[in-house]
C-alpha positions as a printed Julia matrix, in Angstrom:
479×3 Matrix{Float64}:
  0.0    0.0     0.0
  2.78   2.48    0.74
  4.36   1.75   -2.33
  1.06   2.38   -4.53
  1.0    5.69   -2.2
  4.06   6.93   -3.3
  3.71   5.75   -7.12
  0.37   7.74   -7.12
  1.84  10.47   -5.42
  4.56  10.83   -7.93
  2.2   10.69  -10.89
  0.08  12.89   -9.45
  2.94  15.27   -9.45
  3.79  14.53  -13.03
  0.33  15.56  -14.4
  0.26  18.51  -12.1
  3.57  20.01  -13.64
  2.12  20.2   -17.21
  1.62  23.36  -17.92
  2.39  26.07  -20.84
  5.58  26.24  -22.02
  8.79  27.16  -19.49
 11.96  28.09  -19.71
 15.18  27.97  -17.99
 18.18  26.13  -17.48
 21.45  26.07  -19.78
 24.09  25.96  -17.16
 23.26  22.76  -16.0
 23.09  21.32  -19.53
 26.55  22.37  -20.45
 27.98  21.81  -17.43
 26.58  19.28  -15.95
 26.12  18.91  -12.14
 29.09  20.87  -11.13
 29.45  20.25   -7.59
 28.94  16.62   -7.55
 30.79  13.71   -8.15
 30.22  12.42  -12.35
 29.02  15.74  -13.42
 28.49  14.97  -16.6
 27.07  11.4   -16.16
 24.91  12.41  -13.26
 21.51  11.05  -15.22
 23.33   7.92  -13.88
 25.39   8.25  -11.11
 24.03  10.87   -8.98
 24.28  10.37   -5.45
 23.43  13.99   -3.63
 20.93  16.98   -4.51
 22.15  16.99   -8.42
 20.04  13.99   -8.87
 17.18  16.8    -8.3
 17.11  18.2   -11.76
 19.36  15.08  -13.64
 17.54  12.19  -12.52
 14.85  12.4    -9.63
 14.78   8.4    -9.62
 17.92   8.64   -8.36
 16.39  10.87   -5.34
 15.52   7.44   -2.98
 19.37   6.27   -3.07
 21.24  10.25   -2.61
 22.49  10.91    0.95
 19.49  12.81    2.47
 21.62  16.05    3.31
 21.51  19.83    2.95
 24.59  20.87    0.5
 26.29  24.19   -0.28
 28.96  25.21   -3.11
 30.77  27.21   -5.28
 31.84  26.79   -8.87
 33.75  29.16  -10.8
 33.89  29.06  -14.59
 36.42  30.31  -17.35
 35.59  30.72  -20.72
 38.15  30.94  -23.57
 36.51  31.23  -27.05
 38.23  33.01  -30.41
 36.8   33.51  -33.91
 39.26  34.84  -36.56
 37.5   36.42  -39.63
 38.48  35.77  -42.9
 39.86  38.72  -45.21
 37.24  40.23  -47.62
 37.59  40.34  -51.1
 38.47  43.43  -52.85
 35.33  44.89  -53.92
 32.94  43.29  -51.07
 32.5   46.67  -49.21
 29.41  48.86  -49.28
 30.75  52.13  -50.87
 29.07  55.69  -49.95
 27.19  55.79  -52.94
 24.59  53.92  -51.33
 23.54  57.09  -49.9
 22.38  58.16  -52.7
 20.1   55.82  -53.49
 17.26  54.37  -52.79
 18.51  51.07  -51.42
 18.06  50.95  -47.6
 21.5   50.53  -46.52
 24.68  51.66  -44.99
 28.21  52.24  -46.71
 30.77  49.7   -44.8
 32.47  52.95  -43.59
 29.93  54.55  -42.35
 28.85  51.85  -39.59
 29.23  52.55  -36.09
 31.84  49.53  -35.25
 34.34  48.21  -37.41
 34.61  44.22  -38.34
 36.32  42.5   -35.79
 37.42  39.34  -34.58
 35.83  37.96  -31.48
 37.83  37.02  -28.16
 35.02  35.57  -25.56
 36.77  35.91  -22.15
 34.5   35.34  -19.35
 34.01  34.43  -15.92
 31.42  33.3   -14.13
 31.15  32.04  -10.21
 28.08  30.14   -9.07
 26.51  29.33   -5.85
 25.09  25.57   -5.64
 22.29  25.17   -2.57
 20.29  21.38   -2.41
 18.48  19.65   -0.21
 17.36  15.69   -0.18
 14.76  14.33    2.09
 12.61  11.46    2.97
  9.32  12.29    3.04
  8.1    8.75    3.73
 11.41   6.61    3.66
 12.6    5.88    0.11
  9.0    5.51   -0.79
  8.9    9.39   -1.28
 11.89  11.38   -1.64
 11.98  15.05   -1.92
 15.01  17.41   -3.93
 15.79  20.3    -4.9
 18.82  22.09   -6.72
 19.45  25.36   -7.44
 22.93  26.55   -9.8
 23.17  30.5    -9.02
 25.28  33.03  -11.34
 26.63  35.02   -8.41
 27.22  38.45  -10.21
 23.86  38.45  -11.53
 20.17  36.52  -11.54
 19.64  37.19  -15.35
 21.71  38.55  -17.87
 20.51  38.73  -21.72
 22.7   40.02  -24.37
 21.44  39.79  -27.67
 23.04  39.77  -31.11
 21.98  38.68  -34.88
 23.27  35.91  -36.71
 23.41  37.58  -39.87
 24.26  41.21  -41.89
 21.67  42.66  -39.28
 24.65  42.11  -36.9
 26.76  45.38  -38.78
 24.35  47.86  -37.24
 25.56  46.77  -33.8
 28.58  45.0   -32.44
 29.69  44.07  -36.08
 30.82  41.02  -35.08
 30.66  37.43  -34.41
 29.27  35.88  -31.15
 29.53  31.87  -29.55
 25.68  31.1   -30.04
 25.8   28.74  -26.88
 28.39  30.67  -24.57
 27.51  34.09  -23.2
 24.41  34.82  -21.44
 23.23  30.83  -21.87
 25.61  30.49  -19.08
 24.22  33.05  -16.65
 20.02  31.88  -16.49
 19.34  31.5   -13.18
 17.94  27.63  -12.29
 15.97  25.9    -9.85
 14.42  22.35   -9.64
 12.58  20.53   -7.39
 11.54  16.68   -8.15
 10.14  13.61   -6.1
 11.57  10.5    -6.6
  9.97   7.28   -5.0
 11.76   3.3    -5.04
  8.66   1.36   -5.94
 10.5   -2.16   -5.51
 13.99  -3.3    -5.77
 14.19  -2.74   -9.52
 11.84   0.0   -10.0
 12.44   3.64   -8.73
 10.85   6.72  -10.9
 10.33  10.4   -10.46
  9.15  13.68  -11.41
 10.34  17.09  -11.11
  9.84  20.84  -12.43
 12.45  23.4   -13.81
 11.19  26.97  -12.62
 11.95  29.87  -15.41
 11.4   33.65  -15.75
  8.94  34.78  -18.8
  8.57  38.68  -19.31
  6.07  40.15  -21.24
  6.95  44.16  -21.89
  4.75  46.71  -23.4
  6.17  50.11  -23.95
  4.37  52.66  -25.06
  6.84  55.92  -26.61
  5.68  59.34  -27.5
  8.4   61.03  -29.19
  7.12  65.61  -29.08
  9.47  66.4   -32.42
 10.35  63.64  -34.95
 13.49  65.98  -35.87
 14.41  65.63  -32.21
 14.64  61.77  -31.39
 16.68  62.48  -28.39
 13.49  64.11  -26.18
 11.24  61.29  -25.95
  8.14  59.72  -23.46
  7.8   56.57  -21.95
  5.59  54.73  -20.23
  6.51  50.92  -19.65
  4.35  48.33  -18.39
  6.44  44.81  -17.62
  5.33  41.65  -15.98
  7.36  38.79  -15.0
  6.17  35.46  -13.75
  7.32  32.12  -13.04
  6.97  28.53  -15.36
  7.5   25.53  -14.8
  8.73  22.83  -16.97
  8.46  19.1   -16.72
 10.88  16.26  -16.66
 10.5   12.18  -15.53
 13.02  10.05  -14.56
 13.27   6.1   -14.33
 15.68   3.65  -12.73
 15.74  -0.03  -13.49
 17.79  -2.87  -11.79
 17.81  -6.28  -13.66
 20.45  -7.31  -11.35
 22.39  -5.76   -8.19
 25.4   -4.99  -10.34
 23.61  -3.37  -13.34
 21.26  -0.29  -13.57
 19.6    1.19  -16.35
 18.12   4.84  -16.53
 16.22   6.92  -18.69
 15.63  10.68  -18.42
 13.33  13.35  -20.56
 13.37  16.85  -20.2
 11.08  19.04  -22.57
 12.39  22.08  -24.5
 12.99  25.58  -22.02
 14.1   28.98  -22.68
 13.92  32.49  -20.81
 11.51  34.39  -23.27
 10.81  38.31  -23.13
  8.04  39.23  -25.35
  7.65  42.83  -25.7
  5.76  45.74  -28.16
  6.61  48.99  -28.03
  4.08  51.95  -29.51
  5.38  54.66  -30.89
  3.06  57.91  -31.51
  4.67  61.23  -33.12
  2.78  64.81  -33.37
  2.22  65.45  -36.7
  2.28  62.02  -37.71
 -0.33  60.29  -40.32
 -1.48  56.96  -39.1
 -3.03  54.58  -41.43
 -6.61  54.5   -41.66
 -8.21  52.07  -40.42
 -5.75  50.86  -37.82
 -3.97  52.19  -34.24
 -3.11  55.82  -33.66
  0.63  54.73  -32.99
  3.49  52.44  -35.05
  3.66  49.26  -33.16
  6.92  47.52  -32.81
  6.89  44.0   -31.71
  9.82  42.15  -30.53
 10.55  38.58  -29.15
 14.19  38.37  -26.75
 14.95  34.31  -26.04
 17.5   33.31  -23.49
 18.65  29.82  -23.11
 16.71  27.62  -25.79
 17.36  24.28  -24.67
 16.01  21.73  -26.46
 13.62  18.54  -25.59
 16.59  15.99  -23.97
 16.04  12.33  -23.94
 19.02  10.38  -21.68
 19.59   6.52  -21.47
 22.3    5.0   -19.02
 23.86   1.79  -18.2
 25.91   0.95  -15.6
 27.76  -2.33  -14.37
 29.14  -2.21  -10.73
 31.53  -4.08   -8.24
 30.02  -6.77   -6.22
 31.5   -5.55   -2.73
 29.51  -3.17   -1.26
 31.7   -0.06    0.42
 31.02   1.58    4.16
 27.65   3.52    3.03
 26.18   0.64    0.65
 28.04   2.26   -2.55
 29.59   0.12   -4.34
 33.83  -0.57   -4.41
 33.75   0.96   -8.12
 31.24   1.68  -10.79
 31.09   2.61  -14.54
 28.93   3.55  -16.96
 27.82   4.89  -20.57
 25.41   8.08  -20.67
 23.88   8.83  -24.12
 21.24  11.7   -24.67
 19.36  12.92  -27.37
 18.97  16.74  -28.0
 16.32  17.96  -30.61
 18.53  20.77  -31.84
 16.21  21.3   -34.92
 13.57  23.08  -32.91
 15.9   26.06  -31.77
 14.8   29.06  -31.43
 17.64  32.26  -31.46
 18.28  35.11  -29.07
 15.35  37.01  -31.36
 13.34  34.49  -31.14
 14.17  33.56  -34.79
 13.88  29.88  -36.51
 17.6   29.07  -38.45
 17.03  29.13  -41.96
 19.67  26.1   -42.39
 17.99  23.85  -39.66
 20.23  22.53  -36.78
 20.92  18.84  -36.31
 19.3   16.86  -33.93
 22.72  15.4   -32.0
 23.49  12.53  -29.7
 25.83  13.31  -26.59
 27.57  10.58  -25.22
 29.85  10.66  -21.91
 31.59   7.51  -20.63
 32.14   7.87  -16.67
 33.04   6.11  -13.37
 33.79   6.44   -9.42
 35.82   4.09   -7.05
 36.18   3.81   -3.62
 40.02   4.58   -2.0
 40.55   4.49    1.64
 37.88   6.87    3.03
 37.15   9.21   -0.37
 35.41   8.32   -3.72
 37.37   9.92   -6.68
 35.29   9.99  -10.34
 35.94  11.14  -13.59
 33.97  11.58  -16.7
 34.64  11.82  -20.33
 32.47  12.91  -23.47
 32.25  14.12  -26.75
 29.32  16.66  -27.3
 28.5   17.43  -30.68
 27.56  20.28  -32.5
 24.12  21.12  -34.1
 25.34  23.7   -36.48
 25.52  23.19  -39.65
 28.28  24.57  -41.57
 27.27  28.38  -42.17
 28.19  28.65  -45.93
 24.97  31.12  -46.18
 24.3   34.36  -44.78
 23.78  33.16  -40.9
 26.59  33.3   -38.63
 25.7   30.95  -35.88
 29.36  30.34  -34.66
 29.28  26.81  -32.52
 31.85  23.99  -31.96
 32.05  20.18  -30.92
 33.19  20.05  -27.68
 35.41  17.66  -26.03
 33.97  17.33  -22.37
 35.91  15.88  -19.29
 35.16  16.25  -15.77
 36.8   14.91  -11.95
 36.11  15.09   -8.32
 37.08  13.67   -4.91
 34.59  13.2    -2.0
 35.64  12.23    1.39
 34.04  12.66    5.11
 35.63  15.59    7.6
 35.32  16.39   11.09
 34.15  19.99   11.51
 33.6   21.22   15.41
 33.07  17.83   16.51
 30.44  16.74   13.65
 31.23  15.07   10.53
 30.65  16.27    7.44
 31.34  15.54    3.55
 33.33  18.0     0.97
 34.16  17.49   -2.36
 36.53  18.9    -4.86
 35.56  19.03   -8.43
 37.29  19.81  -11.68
 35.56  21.2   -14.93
 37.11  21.27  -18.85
 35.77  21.33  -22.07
 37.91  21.81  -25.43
 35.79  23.38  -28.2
 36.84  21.6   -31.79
 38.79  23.64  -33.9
 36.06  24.85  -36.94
 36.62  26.81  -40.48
 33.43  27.53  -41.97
 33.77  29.0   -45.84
 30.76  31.14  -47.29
 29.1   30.6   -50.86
 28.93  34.08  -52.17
 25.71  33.05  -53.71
 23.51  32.04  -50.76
 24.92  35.83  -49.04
 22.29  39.27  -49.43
 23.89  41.36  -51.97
 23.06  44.99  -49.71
 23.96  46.97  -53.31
 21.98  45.21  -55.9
 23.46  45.31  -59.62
 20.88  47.45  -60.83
 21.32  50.1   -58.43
 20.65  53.7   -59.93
 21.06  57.6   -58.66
 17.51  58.77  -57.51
 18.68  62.34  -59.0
 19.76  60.95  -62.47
 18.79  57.26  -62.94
 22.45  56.54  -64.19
 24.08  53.2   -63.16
 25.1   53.38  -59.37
 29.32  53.74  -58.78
 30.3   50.38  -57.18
 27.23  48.15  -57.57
 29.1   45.16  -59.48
 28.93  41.94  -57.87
 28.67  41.27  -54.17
 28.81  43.9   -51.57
 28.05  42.96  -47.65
 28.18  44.28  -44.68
 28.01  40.63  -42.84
 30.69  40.72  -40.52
 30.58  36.67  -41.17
 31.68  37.23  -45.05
 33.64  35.35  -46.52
 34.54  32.96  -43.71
 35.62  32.57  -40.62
 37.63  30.24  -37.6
 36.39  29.34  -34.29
 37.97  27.25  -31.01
 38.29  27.58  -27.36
 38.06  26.5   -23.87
 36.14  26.0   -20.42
 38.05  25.54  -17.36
 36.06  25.14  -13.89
 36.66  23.78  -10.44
 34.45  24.04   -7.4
 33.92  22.4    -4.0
 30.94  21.74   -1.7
 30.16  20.54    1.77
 27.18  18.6     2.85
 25.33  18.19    6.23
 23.22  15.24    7.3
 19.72  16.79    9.0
């Protein structure tokens, strides 16, 4: 009966956390579980408050503890542009014309290479506890950017990108790293073979409407406003399973549906003097979509073969294990809320781990190979991305603190980014000064228009690579 309690409870829960659609958490997903042992194959090894968002099955065999942490992140990323062609730039005759543009010297930034040097420190809080033995399990998990709650910084992927920054960005580095996350999840061991569980991912979604009364069109720099912004929570779904044919071998399998931080927004612009269409608003509307964080739907399978000596605790002597999950890439949605024209891959992420017991400390290790959606940008999008090489370590071991023992744990974070050369086809990129270009005050061929002229800071190529270094530690208390 307490079994059949718990199982209902837990589905219960599952139906209760569908609900519109969330978003949140990229950190975790790149990361892993940073401070805990097997990061990166925590859908399968979990054994503390990581479990929470990676596999709430796992919840009923974690050490019911509180946990705290810090993790501190380095990010080395470089993209080299390729040199332009004589003859690619906009020239000032475009002013001229009647082709909405801007002459290449004219822009506000010049083309630039890219060097993505960042740092980011988080704070890791989590909690197990029995609710009702291992019958009902409650987690949660919460990865904290430290120097700030949200940060969105938004860029195009194409020749839109010249009006701004004028140069290339890391599509999955950045802000993706800085989204806020929280978790909470149930996990209940129905039987010996059988555990399962359920948890939510909480997000931010902002909905802005700004209304802008500019006095003097001649004078953009006096204007009006009058915002009105809401924020509320979401909450996302995920399940988790656990399945023992044997005591030395467990199987898992994980799903987590698609998340992002979305800010819609509409600003309305009125103007004295101004003729608005008729029929139709007495103000220009300007509607905008900002997306942080689109993470796709995740499906994760595990198998692991242990030792058949149990350790002090119940762990066993050593374990390893194969994590593979499936990402549905070919949903994505960019920083603008914009589809890729050349659709991403769907992509399979695979990370081989393992812990062992020495003296009084478990040491693990992972090692993966993560790769990358992106198709080779030969056309006018810039989405700069890389395979990644993904590794992770830690070291876990009990300490006396005042009299009471305790557990820390050391843990070590890298991630090489696969050296990329993308090449553009001249033909698939938007020719900004069209051959048949005229003068509005003669109608005589414009000077310059022949071939391909661009502004696309991505034109005609570019190189990528990089690096992520991170190490953290964390200390958990039995309640």
């Amino acid at each position: 009966m307490n079994r059949f309690f718990a199982f209902v409870l837990t589905a219960l829960a599952a139906l209760l956390f569908v609900t519109p659609p969330a978003r949140a958490s990229s950190a975790l997903e790149m990361l892993g579980a940073p401070t805990g042992g097997n990061a990166l194959t925590a859908r399968l090894f979990s054994h503390n408050a990581g479990a929470t968002y990676f596999n709430p099955a796992l919840l009923p065999d974690a050490t019911f503890k509180l946990e705290a942490g810090f993790f501190g992140l380095v990010t080395r990323g470089t993209i080299r542009l390729k040199t332009r062609p004589p003859g690619s730039d906009v020239p000032t005759s475009i002013s001229d014309t009647t082709v909405v543009g801007m002459a290449t010297d004219s822009l506000a930034n010049p083309r630039s290479n890219t060097d993505e040097n960042d740092h980011v420190l988080y704070a890791a809080v989590g909690l197990v506890r029995p609710l009702a033995g291992k019958y009902l399990v409650f987690g949660f998990y919460s990865l904290l950017p430290v120097n700030s709650f949200l940060d969105e910084k938004g860029f195009f992927a194409d020749e839109r990108e010249q009006y701004f920054s004028n140069q290339l960005h890391f599509e999955q580095l950045g802000d993706r790293l800085s989204a806020t996350s929280f978790a909470f999840a149930l996990g209940s061991q129905l039987n010996d073979w059988l555990s399962v569980g359920a948890g939510i991912d909480i997000a931010v979604v902002t909905h802005s409407n700004m209304a802008v009364y500019m006095p003097d069109a001649g004078d953009q720099s006096n204007v009006y406003l009058d915002p009105d912004i809401h924020t509320n929570s979401k909450f996302k779904p995920y399940l988790g399973a656990v399945f023992r044919p044997s005591p030395r071998v467990v199987l898992t399998a994980t799903a987590h549906l698609g998340t992002s931080n979305d800010t819609n927004g509409q600003n309305q612009v009125r103007m004295r003097g101004y003729q608005y269409p008729v029929p139709g608003p007495n103000y220009i509307p300007q509607v905008y979509t900002l997306t942080q964080g689109n993470e796709p739907t995740r499906i994760g399978l595990g198998a692991s073969l242990a030792s058949r000596r149990p350790v002090e605790g119940g762990r066993p002597a050593w374990e390893v294990g194969l994590v593979a999950v499936g990402e549905r890439w070919s949903q994505y949605r960019d920083r603008h809320g914009e589809t890729p024209a050349d659709a991403w891959h769907n992509t399979v992420t695979v990370v081989a781990g393992g812990n062992f017991a020495w003296r009084q400390q478990r040491i693990s290790f992972d090692l993966g190979y993560a790769p990358s959606p992106v198709p080779d940008q030969t056309g006018r999008t810039n989405y700069v991305d890389n395979s990644r090489i993904v590794s992770s370590a830690g070291i876990e071991s009990p300490i006396k603190v005042l009299g009471r023992e305790i557990e820390a744990g050391f843990y070590l974070f890298g991630s090489v980014f696969v050296p990329r050369s993308v090449n553009k086809d001249p033909s698939r990129i938007v020719d900004e000064f069209p051959d048949n270009t005229t003068y509005i005050s003669t109608g005589l061929p414009a000077a310059g228009r022949e071939g391909l002229q661009t502004n696309n800071p991505g034109y005609p190529g570019f190189d990528s690579h990089g690096y992520m270094l991170g190490a953290g530690f964390c200390v958990r208390i039995a309640r």
